[in-house]
C-alpha positions in Angstrom: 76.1 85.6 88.3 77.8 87.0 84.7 80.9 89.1 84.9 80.1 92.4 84.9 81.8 93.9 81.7 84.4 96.9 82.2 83.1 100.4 81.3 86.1 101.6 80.0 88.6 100.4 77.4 91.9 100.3 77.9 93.0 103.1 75.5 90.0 105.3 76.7 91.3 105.1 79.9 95.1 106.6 79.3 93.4 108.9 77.2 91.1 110.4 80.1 94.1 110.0 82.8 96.7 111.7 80.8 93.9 115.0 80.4 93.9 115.3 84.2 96.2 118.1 84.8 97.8 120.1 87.6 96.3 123.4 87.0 93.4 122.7 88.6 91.2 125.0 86.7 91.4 123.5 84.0 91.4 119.9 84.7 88.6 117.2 84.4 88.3 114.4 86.9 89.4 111.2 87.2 88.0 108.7 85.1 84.2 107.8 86.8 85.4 104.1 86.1 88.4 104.5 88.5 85.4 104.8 91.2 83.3 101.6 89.6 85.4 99.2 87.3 86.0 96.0 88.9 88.7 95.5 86.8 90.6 98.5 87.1 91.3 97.1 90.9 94.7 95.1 89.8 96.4 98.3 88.6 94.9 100.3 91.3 96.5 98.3 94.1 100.2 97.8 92.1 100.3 101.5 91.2 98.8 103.4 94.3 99.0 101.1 97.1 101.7 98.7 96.9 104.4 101.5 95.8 105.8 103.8 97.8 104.5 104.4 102.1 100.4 103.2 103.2 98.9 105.0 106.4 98.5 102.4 109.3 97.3 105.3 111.6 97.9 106.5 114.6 101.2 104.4 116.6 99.3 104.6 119.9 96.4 102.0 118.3 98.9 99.5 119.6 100.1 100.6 123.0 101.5 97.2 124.6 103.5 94.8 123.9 101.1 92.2 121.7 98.5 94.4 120.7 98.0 93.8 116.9 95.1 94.1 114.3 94.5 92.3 111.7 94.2 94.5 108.4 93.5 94.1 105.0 95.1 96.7 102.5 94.2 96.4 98.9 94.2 92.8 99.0 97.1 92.3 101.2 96.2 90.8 104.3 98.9 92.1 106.8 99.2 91.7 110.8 100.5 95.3 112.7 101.6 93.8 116.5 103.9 95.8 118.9 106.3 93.3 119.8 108.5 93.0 123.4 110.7 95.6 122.5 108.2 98.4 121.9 108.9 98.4 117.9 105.8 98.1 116.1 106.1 95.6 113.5 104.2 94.9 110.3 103.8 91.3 108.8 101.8 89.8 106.0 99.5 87.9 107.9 100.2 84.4 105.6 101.4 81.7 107.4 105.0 80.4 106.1 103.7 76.7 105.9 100.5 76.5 104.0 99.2 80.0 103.7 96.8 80.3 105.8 96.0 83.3 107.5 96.9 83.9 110.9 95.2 86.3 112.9 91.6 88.1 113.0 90.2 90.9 114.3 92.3 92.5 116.9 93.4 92.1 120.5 96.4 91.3 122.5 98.7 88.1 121.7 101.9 86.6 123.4 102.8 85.0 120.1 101.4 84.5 116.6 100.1 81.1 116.3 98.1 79.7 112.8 95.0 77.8 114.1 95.6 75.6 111.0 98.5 73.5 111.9 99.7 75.2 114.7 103.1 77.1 113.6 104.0 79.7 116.1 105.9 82.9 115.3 107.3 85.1 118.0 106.5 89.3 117.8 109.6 89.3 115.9 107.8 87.6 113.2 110.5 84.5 113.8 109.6 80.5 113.5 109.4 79.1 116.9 107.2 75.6 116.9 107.0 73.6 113.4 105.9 70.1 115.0 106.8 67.2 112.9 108.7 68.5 110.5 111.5 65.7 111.4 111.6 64.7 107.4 111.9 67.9 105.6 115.7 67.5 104.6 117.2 70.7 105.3 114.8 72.5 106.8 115.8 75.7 108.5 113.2 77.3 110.4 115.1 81.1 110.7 114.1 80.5 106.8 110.4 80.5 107.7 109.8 83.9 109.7 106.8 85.3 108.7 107.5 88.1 105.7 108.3 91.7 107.2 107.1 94.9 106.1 109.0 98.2 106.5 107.3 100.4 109.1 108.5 103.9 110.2 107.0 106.5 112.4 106.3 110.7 112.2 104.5 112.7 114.1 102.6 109.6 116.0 101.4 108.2 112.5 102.6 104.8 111.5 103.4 104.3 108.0 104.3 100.9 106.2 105.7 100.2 102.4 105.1 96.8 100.9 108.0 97.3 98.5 111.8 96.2 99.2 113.5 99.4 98.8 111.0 101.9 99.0 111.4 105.7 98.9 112.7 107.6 102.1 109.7 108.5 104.2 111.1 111.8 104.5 111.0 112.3 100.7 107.6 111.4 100.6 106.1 113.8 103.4 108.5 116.7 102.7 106.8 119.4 104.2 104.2 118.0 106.4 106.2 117.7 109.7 106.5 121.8 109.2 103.0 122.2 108.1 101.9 120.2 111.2 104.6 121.4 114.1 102.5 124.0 116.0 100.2 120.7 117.3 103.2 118.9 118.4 101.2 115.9 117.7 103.6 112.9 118.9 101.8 114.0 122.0 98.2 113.1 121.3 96.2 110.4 122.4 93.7 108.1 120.5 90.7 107.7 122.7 88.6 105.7 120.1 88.8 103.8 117.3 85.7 103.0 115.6 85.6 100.5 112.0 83.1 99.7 109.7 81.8 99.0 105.9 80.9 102.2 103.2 78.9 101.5 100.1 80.8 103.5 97.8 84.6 103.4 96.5 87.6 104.3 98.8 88.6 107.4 97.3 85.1 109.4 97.3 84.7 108.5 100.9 88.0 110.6 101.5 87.2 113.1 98.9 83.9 114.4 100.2 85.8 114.9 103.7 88.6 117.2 102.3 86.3 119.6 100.1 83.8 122.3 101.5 81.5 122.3 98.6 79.1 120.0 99.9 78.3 121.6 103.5 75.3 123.5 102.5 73.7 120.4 100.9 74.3 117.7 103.1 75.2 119.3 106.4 72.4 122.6 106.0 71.7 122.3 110.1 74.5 120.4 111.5 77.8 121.5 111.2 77.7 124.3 107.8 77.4 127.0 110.3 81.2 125.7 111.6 82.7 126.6 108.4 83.4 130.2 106.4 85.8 129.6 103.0 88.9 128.4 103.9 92.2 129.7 102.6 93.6 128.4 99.4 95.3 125.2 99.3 98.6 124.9 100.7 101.7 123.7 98.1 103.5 121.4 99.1 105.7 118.9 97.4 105.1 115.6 99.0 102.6 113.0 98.3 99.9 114.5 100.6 98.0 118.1 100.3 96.8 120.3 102.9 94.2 123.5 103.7 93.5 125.4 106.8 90.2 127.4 107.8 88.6 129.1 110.1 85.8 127.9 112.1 83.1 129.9 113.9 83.2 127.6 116.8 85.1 124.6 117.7 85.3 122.4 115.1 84.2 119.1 116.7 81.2 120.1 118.3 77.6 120.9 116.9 76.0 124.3 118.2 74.1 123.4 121.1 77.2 121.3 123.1 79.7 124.0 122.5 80.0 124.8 126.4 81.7 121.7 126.2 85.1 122.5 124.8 88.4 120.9 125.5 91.0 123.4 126.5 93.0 124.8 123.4 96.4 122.5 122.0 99.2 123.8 124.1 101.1 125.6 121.9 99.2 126.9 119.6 98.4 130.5 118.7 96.9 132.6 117.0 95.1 130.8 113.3 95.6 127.7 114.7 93.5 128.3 117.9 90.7 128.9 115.6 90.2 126.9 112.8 91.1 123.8 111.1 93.5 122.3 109.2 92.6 119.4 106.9 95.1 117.2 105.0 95.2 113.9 103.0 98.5 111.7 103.1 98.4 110.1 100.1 97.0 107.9 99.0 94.1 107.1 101.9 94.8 108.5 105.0 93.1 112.1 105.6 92.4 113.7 109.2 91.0 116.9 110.5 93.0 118.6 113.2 91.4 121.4 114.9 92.2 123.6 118.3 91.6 120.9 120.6 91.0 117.5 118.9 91.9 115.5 115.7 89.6 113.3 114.1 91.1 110.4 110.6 89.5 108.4 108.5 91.8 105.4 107.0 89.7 104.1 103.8 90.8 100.7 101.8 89.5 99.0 99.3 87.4 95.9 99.7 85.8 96.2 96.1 85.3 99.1 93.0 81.9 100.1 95.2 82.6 99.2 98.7 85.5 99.9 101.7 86.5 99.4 105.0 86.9 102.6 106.8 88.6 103.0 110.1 87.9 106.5 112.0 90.5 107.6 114.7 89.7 110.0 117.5 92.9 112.0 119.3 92.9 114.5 121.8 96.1 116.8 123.8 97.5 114.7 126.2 96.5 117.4 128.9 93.0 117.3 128.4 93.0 113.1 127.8 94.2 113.6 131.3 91.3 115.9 132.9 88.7 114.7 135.3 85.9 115.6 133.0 87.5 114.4 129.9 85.4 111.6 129.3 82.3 113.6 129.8 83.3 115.8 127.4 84.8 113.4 124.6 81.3 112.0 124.2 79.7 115.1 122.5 82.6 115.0 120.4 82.3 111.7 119.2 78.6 112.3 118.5 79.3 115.5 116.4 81.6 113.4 114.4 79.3 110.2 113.9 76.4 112.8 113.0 78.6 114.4 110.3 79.9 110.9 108.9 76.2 109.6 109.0 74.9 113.0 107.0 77.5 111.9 104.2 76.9 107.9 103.8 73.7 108.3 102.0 75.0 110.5 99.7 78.4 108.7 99.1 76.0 105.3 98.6 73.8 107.7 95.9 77.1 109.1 94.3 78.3 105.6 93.6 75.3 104.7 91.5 75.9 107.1 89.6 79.8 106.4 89.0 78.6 102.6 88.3 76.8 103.6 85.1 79.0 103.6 81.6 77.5 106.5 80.7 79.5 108.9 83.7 82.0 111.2 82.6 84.7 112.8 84.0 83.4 116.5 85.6 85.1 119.7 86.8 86.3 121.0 89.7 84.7 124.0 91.8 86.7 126.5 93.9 85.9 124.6 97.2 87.6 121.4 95.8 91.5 122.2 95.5 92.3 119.2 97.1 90.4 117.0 96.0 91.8 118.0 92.7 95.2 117.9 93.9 94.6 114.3 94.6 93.0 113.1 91.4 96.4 114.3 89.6 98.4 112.5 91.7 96.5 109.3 91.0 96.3 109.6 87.5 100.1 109.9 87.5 100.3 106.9 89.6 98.0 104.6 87.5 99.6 106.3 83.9 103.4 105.3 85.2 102.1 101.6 86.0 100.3 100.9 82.8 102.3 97.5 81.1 
């Protein structure tokens, strides 16, 4: 099959990066080759997802000791296992002897063995059988731990950096802990976790969930009733962005399962009660958190037109705990499948578009601050990585 040939050149490229501005109203948009250029997926992974802090989700994914999942993050294959002590640990799932990954899928484990030639980690990550490696002069097997990736926690999200000395965490939230404190959310619960493939670049899969522009033409008798305009973006000065509106119902349920509500957050009140806040931590983890339920989407890169999208469902520990609460979590989960099925097609039918050399760069409408927000923060990212 010939290579396909890049759509944009090099200098063309800066060019239409460095016009992406901050004042929102008056920017264009990123590149359309940032959404379809094989070969713009080298710089995209040094500049945007091996600097600075990657999503893992939600800490609770990995409740026990030895529960891991295999992941792949722009190219990186990496291993998340909570090991004996109740730290969760992140590793780059390469085996320290010939390469080879380790682990698949996800589960539970006691140790980390490579099905190749049988090297053994521990949860720690350290070198524990190495059979017949008698002749290697000098071998020293505390040499051989498996490479270990910074992992912090905040607000029951887990957060990794695959650089040495990267930024503090703190730095690179700022705000968001104050933004986010009336959920208390170290207290929610994941309940589901649900993974599959999207025909269409990472980023528009999280863009068309943090704008309001489309409801009316992709969600016209499913959830657009939900959602009046929103209020005006919030500034911040982390590497994330963040809105809040009003809803006209709960959030997470379509119009005819309503009766089913989950019992309002504890602690919230007032706005919060009655709406939904929707933010994106840089530069692919976004979630929805409304009165009574929070629902993320984690989107990586598998190709320029295809990614691996992992949706998270939380609830209020109180009303994981109710006697009904399974009952009721089900037309939840529906609402949300319905709404992510409404907006596959039109992602898939977006990225042909973005695949031809002829797209431009368009403009942002008033229900897109966010999004816009976003698409400065990359360009600044890929501009300060250019060689």
């Amino acid at each position: 099959m010939p290579e396909q040939p890049e759509l944009i050149s090099r200098h063309d490229l800066q060019q239409q990066l460095g016009e992406v501005l901050p004042d929102i109203n008056r920017s264009p948009g990123i590149p359309p080759a940032c959404y379809a250029d094989p070969g713009l997926l080298a710089l995209e992974r040094r500049a945007v997802f091996q600097h600075g802090w990657v999503g893992l989700g939600r800490a609770d994914r990995w409740l026990d000791s030895g529960d891991y999942s295999a992941l792949e993050i722009a190219g990186v294959p990496l291993i998340v296992v909570r090991n004996k002590s109740g730290e969760l640990k992140a590793f780059a799932n390469s085996c320290r002897h010939r390469g080879s990954q380790i682990l698949t899928g996800q589960g539970n484990c006691k140790k980390i063995k490579c099905p190749f030639h049988w090297w053994t980690y521990d949860l720690d990550g350290k070198l524990k059988v190495y059979s017949r490696m008698e002749n290697a002069q000098d071998f020293n097997p505390d040499e051989f731990g498996l490479v270990e990736f910074r992992v912090e926690l905040r607000d029951g999200f887990a957060f990794t950096s695959f650089e040495e000395q990267p930024p503090r965490l703190d730095d690179w939230l700022a705000e968001f802990a104050s933004f986010h404190q009336p959920w208390n959310l170290e207290q929610w619960h994941t309940t589901r976790v649900r993974e599959f493939e999207a025909n269409c670049n990472w980023k528009t899969f999280i863009e068309v969930f943090n704008e309001y522009y489309h409801l009316p033409m992709v969600h016209p008798d499913s959830i657009n009733w939900l959602y009046p305009e929103p209020d005006a973006v919030d500034e911040v000065s982390g590497q994330f962005t963040t809105q809040f509106g009003a809803t006209e119902g709960v959030a997470a349920l379509m119009e005819d399962t309503q009766q089913y509500a989950l019992p309002v957050a504890m602690g919230l009140q007032e706005r919060e009660s009655m709406g939904t806040r929707y933010t994106w931590i840089y530069p692919n983890m976004t979630f929805a958190l409304s009165q009574d339920s929070m629902w993320i989407y984690q989107a990586f890169p598998l190709s320029a037109d295809r990614c691996q999208v992992t949706q998270t469902i939380c609830f209020p520990a109180e009303s994981v705990e109710l006697d009904d609460f399974e009952q009721r979590a089900s037309h939840y989960y529906a609402r949300i499948d319905a709404a992510i099925g409404e907006d596959l097609p039109f992602l898939q039918q977006q990225q042909v578009g973005l695949n031809s050399r002829f797209a431009r760069p368009g403009r942002f409408g008033a229900l897109e601050p966010s999004v816009a927000k976003f698409a400065y923060w990359y360009a600044q990212q890929l501009l300060q990585h250019f060689d």
